[in-house]
N, C-alpha and C positions, 0 to 999 in steps of 0.2 A: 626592540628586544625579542618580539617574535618568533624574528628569522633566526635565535641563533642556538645553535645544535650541543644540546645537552647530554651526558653518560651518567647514569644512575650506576654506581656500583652497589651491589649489593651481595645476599649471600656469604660466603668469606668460608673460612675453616675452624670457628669457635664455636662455643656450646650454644654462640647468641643466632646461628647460622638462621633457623626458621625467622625468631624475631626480624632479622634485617632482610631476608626475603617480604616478609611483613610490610616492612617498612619503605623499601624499596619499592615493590609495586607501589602501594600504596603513594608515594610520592611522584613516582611516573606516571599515576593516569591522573594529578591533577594539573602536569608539568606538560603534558598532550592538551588538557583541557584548555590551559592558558595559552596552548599555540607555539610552545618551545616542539622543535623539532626532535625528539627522544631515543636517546638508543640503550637497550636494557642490557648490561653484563653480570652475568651470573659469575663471578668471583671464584675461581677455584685458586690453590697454592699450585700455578706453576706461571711461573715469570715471564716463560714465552710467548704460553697462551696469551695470558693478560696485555703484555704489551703490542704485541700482534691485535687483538682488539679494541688495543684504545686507539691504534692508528689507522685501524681502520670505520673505527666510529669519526675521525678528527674532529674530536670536541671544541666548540668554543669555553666551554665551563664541565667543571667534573663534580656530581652531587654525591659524596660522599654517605653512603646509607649501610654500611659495615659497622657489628660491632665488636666489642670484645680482641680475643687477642688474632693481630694480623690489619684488626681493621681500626683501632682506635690506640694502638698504644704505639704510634710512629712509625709501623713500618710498611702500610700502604700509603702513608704520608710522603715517606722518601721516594718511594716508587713514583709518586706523582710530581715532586718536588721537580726528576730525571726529567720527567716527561715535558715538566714545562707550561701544564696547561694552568688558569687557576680551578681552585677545589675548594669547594665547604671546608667551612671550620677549620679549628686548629694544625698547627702543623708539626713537625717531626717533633721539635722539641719537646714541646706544652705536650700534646698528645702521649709522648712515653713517658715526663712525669705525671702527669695527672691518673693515667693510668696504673702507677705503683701507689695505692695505696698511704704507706709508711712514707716517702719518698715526697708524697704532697700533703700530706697532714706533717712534716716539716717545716715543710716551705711557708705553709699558711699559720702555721703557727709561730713564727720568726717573725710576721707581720703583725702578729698581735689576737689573731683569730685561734677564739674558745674550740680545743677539740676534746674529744673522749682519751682518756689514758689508753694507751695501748702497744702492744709491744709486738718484734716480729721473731717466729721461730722458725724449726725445721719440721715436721708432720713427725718423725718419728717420736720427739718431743711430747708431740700428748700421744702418738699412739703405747709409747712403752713406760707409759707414767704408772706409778702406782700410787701408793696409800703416801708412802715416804718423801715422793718428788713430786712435791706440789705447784703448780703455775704460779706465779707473783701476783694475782687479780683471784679479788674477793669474789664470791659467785654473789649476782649472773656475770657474765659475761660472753660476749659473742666471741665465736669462732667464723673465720673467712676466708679467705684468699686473698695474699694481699696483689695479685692483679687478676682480677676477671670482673664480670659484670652481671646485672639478670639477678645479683640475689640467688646465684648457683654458687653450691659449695657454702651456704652460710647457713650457720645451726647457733643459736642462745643456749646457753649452756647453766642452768640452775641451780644443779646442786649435781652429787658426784656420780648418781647414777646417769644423768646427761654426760659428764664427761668420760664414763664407761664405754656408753653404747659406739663411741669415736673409732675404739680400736677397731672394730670390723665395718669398717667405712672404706670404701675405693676412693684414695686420696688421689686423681691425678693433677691438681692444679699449684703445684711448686710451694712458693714461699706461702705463709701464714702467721696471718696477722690475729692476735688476742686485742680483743679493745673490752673495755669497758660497756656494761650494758648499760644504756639511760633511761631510764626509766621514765616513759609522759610520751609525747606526741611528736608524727611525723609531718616533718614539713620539706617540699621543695620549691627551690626556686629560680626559675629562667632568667638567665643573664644572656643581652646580646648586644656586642659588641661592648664591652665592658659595662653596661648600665642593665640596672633590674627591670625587666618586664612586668611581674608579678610571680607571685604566688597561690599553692593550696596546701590546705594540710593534708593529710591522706588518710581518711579512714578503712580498717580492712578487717576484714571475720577472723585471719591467721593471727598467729600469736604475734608475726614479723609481719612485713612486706616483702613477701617471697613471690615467687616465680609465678605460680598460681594465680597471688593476688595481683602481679602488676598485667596479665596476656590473658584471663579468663573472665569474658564478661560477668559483671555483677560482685569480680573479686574483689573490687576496691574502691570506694568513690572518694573523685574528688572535691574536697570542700575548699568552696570561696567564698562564703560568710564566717570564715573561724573566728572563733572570740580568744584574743591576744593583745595582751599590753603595747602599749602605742612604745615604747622603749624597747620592747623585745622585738618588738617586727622591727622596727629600727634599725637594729643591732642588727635581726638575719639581713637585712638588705645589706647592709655595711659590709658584713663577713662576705658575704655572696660576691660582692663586687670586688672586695679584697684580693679574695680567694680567686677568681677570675685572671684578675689581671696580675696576681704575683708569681700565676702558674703561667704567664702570657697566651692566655687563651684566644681564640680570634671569632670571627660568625658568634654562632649561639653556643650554649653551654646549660648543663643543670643541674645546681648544688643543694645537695639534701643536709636536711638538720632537724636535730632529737630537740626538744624543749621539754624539760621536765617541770613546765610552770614556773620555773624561777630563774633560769639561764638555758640560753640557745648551745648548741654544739656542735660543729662542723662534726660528718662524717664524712664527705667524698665529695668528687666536682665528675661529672660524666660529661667528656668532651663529644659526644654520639651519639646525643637521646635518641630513643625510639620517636620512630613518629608513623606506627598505626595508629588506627582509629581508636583505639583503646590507651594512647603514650600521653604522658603527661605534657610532655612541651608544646605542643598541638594544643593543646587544652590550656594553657594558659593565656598562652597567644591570644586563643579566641574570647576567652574570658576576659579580657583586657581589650576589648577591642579590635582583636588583631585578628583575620580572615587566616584560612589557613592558605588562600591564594598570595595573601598581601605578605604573609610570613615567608613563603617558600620564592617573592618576588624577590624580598628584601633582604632574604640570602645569598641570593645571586648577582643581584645588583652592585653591591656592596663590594663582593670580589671584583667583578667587571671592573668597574669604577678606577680601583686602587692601584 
């Protein structure tokens, strides 16, 4: 396995562009350590470029380290699909639902998995709201996007002066989702190839797990001694692996969920976790036993193989 010649994408054209540089190196100098022959592409939006480099990389395997939109939501998927090589993780399909928000908290919820209420609008929607036109969700509730990543663009919204300060906000990220605020604690957890690896819970100083907390050392730790009912953790494994395989998800995957002490609640499935040294999946991995050599073998393998 050695000898055979790897392309790290990375970078991309989304607000997650730093993080998946992050990620990307990070992933290539331990993918040189193990002896994979490496070739590093910085990712830009133009087609020619990109595909003029990937033939000139001729990868045996493509490690897909983009996130957000271009690089997780199917359509660096089809690019690669054209090309022919295999690639991490999920593919055209799963990747564009899982990345609609609204679109996969359907689908997981047809299965039978607990999510947060919530509804999708247009931004002018709350930006020209006033006293009269009120949103159908009792405050709190979050405000998002219902496709982007990073915890960009997401604001908890309390009471009416939160939904004030909205209107002079630079909305550029399309549709938006209202969900339901849950109130208690966060949890995620690593699925790969349709089976749970583990979990943490996530503690953090913000009021959320925002941008800050998940890419600025000391913003967030992860906990894997949480204290949780043997029924609850149950049930997030269950949903997680649900939730995985009814978006058909492939490689690894990472699904977070609110527990307010008395019931778990799907909020999302991230087909493109980060994995600097600071990214949760990496960190589960290891916590469970899993090297982050052995993790990033049994990613590739796994494609080869199939």
């Amino acid at each position: 396995m050695e000898n055979k010649k790897i392309t790290v994408l990375f970078g991309g054209w989304s607000t997650e562009r730093e993080i998946s540089i992050n990620s990307g190196k990070n992933v290539s100098k331990m993918l040189k350590k193990m002896g994979y022959e490496v070739f590093e592409l910085d990712v830009r939006k133009n087609l020619k470029s990109l595909t003029e480099e990937l033939y000139k990389s001729d990868p045996d395997f493509i490690f897909n380290l983009l996130h957000g939109e271009g690089g997780e939501d199917g359509t660096i998927q089809g690019v690669l699909e054209i090309f022919g090589v295999p690639y991490s993780n999920s593919g055209v399909l799963s990747s564009a639902i899982s990345f609609d928000k609204r679109i996969c908290k359907e689908i997981v919820k047809a299965r039978g998995v607990r999510v947060a209420d919530g509804f999708e609008i247009d931004w002018d929607d709350i930006k020209n709201i006033n006293e009269k036109d009120k949103l159908k969700m009792e405050y709190p509730f979050v405000i998002k996007p219902v496709a982007n990543g990073s915890s960009i663009g997401v604001f908890i919204i309390f009471d009416a002066n939160d939904l004030n300060k909205l209107k002079n906000v630079n909305w550029t990220f399309g549709k938006v989702m209202v969900e339901k605020y849950i109130e208690g604690r966060e949890f995620t957890v690593l699925v790969s190839n349709g089976k749970v690896i583990g979990a943490v819970e996530i503690s953090y100083k913000s009021k959320f797990f925002d941008f800050e907390s998940k890419y600025i050392m000391d913003g967030a730790v992860h906990v894997s001694n949480y204290k949780i009912s043997k029924f609850a953790l149950k049930e997030m494994f269950s949903m997680a692996e649900i939730a995985f395989n009814a978006c058909k998800c492939r490689g690894y995957a990472r699904v977070d969920f609110r527990y307010d002490n008395n019931n778990v609640y799907f909020l999302e499935i991230n087909t493109q976790p980060g994995m600097t040294e600071l990214s949760l999946a990496p960190d589960i991995a290891r916590l469970n036993g899993i090297s982050f050599e052995e993790f990033l073998k049994g990613s590739i393998e796994g494609f080869l193989k199939s």
